[in-house]
Legacy VTK file of the C-alpha trace (Angstrom):
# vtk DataFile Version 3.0
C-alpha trace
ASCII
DATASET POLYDATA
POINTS 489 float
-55.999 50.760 -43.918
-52.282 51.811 -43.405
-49.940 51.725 -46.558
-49.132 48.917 -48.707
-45.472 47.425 -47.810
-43.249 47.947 -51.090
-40.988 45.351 -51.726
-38.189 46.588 -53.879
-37.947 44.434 -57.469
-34.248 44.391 -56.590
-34.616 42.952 -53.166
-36.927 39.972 -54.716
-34.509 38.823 -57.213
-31.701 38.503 -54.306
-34.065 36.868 -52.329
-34.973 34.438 -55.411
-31.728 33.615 -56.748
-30.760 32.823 -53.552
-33.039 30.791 -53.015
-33.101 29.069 -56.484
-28.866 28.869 -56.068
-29.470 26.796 -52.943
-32.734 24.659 -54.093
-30.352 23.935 -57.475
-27.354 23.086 -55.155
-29.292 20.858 -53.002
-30.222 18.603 -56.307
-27.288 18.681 -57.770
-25.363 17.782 -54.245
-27.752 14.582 -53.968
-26.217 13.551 -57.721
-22.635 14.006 -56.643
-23.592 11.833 -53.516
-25.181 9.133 -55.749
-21.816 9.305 -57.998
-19.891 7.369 -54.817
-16.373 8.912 -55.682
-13.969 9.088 -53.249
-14.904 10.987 -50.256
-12.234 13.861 -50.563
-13.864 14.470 -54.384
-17.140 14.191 -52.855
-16.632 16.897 -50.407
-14.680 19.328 -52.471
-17.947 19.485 -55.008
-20.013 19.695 -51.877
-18.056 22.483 -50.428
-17.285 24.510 -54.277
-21.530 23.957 -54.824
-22.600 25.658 -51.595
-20.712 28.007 -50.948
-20.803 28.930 -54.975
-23.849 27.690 -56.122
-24.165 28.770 -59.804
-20.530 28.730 -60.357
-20.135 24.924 -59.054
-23.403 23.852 -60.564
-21.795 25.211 -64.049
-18.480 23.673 -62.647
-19.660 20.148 -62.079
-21.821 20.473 -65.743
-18.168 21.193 -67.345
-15.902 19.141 -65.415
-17.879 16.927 -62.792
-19.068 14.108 -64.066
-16.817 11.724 -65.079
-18.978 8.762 -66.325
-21.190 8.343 -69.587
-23.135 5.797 -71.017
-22.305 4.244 -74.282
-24.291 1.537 -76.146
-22.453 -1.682 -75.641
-24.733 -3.738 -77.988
-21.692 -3.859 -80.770
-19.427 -5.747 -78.442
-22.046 -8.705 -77.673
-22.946 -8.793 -80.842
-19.155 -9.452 -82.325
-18.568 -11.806 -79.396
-21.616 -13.745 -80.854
-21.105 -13.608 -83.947
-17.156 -13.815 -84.382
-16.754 -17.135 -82.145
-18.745 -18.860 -84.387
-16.754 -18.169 -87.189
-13.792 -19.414 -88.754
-11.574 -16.890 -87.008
-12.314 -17.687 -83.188
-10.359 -15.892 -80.625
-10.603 -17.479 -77.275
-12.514 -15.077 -75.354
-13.161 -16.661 -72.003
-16.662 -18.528 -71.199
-17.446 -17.368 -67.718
-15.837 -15.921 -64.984
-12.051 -14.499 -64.792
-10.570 -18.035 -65.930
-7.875 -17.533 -68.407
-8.016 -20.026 -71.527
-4.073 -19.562 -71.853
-2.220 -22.888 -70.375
-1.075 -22.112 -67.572
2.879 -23.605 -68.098
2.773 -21.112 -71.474
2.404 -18.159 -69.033
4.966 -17.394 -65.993
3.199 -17.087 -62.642
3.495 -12.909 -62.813
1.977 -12.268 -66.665
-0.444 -14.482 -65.313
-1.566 -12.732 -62.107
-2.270 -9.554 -64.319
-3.848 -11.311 -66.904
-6.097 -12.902 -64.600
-6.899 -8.848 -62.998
-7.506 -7.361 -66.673
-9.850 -10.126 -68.052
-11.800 -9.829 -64.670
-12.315 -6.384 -64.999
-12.162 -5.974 -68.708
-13.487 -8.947 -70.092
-10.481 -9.496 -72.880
-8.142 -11.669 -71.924
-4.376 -12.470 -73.367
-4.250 -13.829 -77.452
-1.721 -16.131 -78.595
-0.360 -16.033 -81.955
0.818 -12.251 -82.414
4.003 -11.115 -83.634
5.390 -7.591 -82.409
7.089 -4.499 -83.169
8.192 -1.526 -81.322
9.010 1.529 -82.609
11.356 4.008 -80.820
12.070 6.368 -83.521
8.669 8.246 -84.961
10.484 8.291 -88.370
10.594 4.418 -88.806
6.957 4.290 -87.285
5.568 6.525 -89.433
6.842 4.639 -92.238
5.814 1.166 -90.609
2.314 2.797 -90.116
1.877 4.355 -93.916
3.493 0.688 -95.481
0.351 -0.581 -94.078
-1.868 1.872 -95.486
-0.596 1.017 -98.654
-0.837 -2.521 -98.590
-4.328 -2.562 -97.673
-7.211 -3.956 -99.854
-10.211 -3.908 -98.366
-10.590 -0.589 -95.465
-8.231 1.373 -93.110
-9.428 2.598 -89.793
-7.494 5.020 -88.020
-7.676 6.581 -84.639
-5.132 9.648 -83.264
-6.159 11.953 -80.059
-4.204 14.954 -81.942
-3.877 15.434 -85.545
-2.165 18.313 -86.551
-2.898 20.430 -90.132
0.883 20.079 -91.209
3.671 18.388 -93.346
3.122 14.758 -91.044
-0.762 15.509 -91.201
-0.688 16.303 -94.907
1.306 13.442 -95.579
-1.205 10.993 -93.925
-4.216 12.787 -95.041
-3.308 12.364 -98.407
-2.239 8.809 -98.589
-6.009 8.021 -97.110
-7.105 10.434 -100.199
-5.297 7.723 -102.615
-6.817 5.021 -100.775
-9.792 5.877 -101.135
-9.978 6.788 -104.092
-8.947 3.169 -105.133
-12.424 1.927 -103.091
-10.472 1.176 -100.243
-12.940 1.881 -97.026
-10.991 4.781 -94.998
-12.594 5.711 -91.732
-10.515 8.202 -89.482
-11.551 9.724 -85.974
-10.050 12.410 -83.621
-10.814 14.136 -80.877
-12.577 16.880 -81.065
-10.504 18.565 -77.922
-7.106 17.090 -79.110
-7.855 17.917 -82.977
-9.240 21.225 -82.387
-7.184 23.669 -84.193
-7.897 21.787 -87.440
-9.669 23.726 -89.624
-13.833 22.668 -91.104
-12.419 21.755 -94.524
-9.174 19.918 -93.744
-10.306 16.472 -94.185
-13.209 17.519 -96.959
-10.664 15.985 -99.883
-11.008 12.670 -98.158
-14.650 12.838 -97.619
-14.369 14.008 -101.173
-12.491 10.522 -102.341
-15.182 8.891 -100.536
-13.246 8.572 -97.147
-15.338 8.884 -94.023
-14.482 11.744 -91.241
-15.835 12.247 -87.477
-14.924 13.972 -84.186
-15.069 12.130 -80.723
-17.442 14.165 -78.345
-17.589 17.801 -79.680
-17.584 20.149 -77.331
-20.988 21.424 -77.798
-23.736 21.619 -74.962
-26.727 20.552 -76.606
-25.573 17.573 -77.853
-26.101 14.539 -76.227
-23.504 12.823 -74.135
-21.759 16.269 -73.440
-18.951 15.646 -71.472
-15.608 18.170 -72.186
-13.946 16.703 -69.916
-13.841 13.342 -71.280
-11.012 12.485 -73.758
-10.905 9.747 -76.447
-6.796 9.690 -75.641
-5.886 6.480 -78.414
-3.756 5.978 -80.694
-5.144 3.358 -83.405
-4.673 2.441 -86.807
-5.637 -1.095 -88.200
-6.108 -2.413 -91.840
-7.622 -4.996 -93.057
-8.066 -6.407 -89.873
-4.659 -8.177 -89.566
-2.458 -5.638 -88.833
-2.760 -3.041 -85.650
-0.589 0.186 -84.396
-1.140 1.758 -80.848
0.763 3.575 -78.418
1.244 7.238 -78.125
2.020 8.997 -80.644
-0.313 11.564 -82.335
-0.064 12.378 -86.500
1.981 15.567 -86.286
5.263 17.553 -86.963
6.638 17.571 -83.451
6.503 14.114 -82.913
9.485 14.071 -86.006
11.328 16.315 -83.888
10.367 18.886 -86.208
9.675 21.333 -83.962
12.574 22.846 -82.310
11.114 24.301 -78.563
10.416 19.626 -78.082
13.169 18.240 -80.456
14.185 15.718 -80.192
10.911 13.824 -79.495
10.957 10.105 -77.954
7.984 8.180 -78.125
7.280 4.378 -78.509
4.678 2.418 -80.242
3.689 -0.748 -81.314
2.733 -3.081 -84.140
1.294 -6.029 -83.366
-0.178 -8.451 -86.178
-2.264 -11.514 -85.387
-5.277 -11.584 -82.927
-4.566 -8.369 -81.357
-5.661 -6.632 -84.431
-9.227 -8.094 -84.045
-9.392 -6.225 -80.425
-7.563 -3.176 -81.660
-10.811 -3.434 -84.218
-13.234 -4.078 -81.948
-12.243 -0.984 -79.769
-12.479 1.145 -82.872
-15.631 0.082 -83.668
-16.964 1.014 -80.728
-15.452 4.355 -80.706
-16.699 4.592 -84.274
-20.590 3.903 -83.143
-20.245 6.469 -80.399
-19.074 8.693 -82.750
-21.346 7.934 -85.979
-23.738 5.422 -84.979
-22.185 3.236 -88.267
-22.218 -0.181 -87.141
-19.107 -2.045 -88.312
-19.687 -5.712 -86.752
-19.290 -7.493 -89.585
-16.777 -10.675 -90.781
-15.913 -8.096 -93.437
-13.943 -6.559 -90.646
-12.804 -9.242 -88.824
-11.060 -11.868 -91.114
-10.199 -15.484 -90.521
-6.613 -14.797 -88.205
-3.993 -17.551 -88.599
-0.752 -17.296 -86.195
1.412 -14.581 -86.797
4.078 -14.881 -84.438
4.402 -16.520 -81.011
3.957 -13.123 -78.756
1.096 -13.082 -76.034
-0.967 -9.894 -76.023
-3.589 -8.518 -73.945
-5.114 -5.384 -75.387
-7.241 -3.374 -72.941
-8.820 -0.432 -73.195
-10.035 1.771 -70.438
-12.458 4.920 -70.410
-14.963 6.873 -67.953
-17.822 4.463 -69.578
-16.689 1.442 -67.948
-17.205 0.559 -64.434
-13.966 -0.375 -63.659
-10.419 1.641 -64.112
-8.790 -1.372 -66.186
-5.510 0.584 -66.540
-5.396 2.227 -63.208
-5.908 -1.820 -61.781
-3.460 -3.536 -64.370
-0.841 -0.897 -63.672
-1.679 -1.305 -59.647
-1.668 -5.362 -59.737
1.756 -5.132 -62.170
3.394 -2.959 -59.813
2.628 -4.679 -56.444
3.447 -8.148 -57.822
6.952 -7.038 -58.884
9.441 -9.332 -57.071
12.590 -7.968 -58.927
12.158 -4.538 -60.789
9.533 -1.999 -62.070
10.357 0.497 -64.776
8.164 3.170 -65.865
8.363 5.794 -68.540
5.868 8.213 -68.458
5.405 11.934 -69.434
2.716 12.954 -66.983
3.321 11.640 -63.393
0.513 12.268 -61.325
-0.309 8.815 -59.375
-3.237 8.778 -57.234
-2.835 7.389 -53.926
-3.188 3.651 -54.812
-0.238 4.010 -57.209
1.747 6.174 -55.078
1.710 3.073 -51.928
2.419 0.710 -54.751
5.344 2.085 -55.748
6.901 2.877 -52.286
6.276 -0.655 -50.319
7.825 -2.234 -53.771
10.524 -0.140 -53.453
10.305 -1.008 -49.271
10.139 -4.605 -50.163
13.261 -4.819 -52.581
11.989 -4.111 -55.453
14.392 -1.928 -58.238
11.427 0.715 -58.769
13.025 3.337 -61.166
10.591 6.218 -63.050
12.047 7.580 -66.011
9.454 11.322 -66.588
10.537 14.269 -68.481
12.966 16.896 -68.230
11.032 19.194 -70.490
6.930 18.888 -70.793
4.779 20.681 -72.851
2.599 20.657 -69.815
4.158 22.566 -67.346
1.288 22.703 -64.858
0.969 18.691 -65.097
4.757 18.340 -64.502
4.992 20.476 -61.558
2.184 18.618 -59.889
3.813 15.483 -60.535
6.778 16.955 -59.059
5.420 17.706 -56.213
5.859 13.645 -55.487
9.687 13.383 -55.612
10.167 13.709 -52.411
8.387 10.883 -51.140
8.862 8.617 -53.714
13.112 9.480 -53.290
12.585 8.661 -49.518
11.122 5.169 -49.918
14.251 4.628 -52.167
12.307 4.952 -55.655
14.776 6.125 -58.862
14.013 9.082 -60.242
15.308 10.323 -63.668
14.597 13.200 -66.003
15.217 12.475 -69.714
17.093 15.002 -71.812
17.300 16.701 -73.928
13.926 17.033 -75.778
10.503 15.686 -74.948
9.825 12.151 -73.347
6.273 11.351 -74.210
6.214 7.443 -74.523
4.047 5.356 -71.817
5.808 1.880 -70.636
6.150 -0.045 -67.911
8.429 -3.405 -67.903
7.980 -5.730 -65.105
10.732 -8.704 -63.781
12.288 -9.177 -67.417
8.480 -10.970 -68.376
5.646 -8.635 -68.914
5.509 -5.390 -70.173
2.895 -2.751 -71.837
2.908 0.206 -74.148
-0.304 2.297 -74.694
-1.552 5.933 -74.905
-2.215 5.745 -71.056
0.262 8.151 -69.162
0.848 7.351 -65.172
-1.772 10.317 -64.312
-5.432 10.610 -62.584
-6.816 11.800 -66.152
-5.819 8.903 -67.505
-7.120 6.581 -65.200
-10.282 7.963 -64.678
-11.377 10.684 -67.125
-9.759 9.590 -70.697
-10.977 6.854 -73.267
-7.102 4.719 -73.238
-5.672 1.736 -75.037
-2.523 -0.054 -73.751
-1.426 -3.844 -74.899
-0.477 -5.947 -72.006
2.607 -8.321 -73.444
3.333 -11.504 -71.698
7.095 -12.337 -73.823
10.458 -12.602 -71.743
11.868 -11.825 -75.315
9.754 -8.287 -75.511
9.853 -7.632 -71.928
13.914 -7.872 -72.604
13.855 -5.465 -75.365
11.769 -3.090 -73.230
14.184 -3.336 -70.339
16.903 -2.325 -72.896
15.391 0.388 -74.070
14.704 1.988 -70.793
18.862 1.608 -69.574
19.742 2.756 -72.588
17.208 6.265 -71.888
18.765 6.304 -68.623
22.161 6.545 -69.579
21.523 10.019 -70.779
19.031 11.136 -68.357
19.544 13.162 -64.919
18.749 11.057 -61.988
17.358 13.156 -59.409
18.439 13.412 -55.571
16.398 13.456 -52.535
19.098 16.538 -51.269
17.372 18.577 -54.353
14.050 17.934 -53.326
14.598 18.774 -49.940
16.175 22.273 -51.011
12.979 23.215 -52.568
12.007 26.639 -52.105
9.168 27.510 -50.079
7.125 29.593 -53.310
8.416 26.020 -55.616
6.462 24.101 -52.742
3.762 25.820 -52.727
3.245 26.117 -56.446
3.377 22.274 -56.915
1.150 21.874 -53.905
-1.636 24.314 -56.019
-0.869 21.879 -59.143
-0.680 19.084 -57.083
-4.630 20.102 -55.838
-5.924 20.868 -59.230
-4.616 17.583 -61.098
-7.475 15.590 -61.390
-8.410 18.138 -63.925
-5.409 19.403 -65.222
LINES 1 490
489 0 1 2 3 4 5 6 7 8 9 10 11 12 13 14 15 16 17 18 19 20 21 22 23 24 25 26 27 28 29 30 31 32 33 34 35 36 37 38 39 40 41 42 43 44 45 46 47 48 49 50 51 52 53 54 55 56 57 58 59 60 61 62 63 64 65 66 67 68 69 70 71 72 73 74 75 76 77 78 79 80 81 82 83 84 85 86 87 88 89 90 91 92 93 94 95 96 97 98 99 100 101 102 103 104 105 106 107 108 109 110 111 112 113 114 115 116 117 118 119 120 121 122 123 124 125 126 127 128 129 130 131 132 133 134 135 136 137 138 139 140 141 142 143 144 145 146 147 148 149 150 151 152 153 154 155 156 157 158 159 160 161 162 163 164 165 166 167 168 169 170 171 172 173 174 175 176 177 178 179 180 181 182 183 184 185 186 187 188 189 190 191 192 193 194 195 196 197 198 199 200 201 202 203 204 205 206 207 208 209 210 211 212 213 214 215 216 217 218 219 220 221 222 223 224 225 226 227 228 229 230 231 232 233 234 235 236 237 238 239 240 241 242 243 244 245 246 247 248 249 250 251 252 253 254 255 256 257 258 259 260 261 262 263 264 265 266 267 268 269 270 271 272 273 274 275 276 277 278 279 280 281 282 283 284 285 286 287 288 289 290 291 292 293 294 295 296 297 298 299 300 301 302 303 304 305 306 307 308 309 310 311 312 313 314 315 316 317 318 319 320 321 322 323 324 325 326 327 328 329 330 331 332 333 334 335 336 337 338 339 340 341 342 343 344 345 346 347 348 349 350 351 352 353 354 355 356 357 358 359 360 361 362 363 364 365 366 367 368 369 370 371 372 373 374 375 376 377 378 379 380 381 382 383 384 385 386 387 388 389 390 391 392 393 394 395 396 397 398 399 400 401 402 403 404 405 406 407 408 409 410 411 412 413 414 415 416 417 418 419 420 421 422 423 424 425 426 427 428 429 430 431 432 433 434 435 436 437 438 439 440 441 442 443 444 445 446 447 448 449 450 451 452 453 454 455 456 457 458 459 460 461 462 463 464 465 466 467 468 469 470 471 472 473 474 475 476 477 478 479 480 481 482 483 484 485 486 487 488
């Protein structure tokens, strides 16, 4: 009998790992083929799992998936019970027919109105009277005049809340509200928020306030994703009176800090009808978050009209089959017959975008983008500059606002429609973040939008396509890099 073969122990484990790397990478291949993302995506995890099969299996864990499941049971429940009562909103019957009349709503309002409540089942409410707030200062006071006034809860919403002099001064005025029996809920992100420290918001909890994070980033909890992003902005109370748009609770966004000052940012108060959806999204985002159930009339009171103003509040978020904002920004943008502008602080449009804005632009169209000069997100804004070029050559405006940060999120289309919301003109937004944006169908709004924007202009730089075209070859290739990795930038 001739010797026994020795297999060295080091040998096997090669042999195994490899072997488990590639039997893990086959299983986790068929889920990213089952995902049905665009083929490019597709093959890029195909190609990052085989060829580094722990490291992409860990990858596509972190950063791969972008969908989750949420219960939905709050929403048909409130659509049940809510159009029964006193305070019915008309929420369409079947369908993507719009309940507006159709000589109350110009052809192009209409068109995109008809897109959202197909795909997000929420379409336009009559009766709402606006606000929109250009200076942080006057919203912030807007915003804590309606704390005060209310009686019965306050539920607020903010993707970044920062432990400072703003923070502090909201934090404590929920404190006093509370502690008169008012109900205070707030939620943040737990990505955006996550420099506040444990015992920040224990006065409130204290008072009798109630506190939660959005997704925490920790694996053994369920619905783990850290890639996904509750991005809103949302404050309501006492179910009549709503804020969104994009700005965060926090010093810089008073200019107060010197390396962004000044900051520009616009927001929104709407009162009326659009408060009950404003509502409705934070309850659902509440559940998610707490699994407290607040689908009750206490919350949604009997509306009467506020103010003649048409609104469309939308919401959009990697649990929902369709990208709502991604397809109401597309539909706006290719039904333009006169002029598109944009602000935005992260420019990263995905290819549908990027077509829609050029063959506007080819067909007549004034496109003009108005992005930042300075970002606090350098990578992001060198990506996103890695689109000038084209965009200058089909005849698209380019500006960069100075001095100071540009961080609002608008669009104004043909004088008639416009939105503001916490959705930037990105790929993160679209696809990966939890958004918010009100769709307004007002000539009269749509005109003070369009004002706004030539009046940011004026002091802006507009960019040239001779600049773009001097590019050096390391600037190329850097944007190219940033241009690669945006998706998950």
């Amino acid at each position: 009998m001739g010797p026994e073969l020795e297999i060295p122990w080091r040998t096997i484990l090669t042999v195994a790992t490899t072997i488990g790397g590639y039997l893990l990478a086959f299983a986790i291949i068929v889920r990213v083929l089952l995902q049905q993302r665009e083929a490019s995506a597709t093959l890029a995890w195909i190609l990052i799992i085989v060829f580094l099969p722990f490291l992409g299996v860990a990858l596509f864990f972190l950063i791969g998936r972008p969908r989750v499941r949420r219960r939905t049971r709050k929403r048909l429940r409130s659509r049940d019970a809510l159009e029964r009562g006193p305070g019915h909103l008309p929420y369409r019957d079947s369908g993507c027919d719009l309940v507006v009349p159709e000589s109350e709503m110009p052809n192009l309002p209409r068109i995109i109105s008809r897109v959202a409540t197909c795909v997000n089942d929420t379409p336009p409410l009559q009766g709402n009277r606006t606000e929109v707030f250009i200076d942080t200062d006057l919203a912030y006071d807007r915003m804590e005049a309606a704390i005060r006034s209310a009686r019965h809860h306050v539920h607020m919403m903010s993707y970044i809340y920062r432990d400072d002099l703003a923070g502090r001064r909201f934090r404590d005025l929920l404190i006093e509200k509370a502690r008169e029996g008012v109900e205070v809920r707030l939620l943040v992100d737990a990505v955006g928020s996550h420099h506040l420290d444990s015992g920040f918001f224990l006065p409130l909890q204290n008072a009798g306030g109630k506190y939660a994070e959005f997704m925490p980033v920790l694996p053994l909890r369920p619905h783990w994703r850290p890639n996904l992003r509750n991005h809103r902005k949302i404050l309501v109370t006492d179910g009549r009176v709503g804020f969104a748009g994009g700005l965060n609770i926090g010093d810089e966004y008073q200019g107060r800090k010197k390396k962004y000052a000044p900051w520009r940012d616009t927001h929104m108060r709407a009162e009326g009808p659009a408060a009950w959806r404003l509502q409705e999204i934070f309850a659902e985002d509440w559940f998610f978050a707490t699994d407290e159930d607040l689908i009750d009339s206490r919350y949604f009171p009997d509306l009467r009209p506020a103010g003649e103003d048409l609104i469309q509040v939308v919401e959009s978020g990697p649990d929902q089959p369709y990208e709502t904002i991604h397809t109401v920004f597309f539909t706006a943008i290719t039904e333009a017959q006169k002029r598109v502008y944009i602000t935005t602080p992260y420019f990263v449009p995905d290819a549908a975008v990027l077509m829609a804005l050029k063959t506007a632009s080819w067909r007549g169209v004034d496109v003009r983008v108005l992005l930042p000069g300075k970002s606090d997100l350098k990578l992001i804004q060198m990506a996103g500059r890695s689109y000038h070029q084209e965009l200058l050559e089909a005849g698209v405006k380019l500006y960069e606002h100075r001095p100071g940060m540009l961080h609002a999120k608008t669009m104004v289309v043909d004088r008639n429609w416009a939105t503001v919301g916490s959705a930037n003109m990105d790929i993160r937004s679209f696809r990966l973040n939890f958004e918010v944006n009100l769709l307004v169908s007002s000539s009269n709004f749509a005109a003070r939008m369009e004002t706004i924007f030539k009046q940011d202009i004026i002091g802006a730089r507009e960019l040239t396509l001779e600049e773009t075209q001097n590019k050096s070859r390391p600037t190329r290739f850097i944007e190219s890099i940033c241009r690669m990795l945006s998706p998950v930038l």
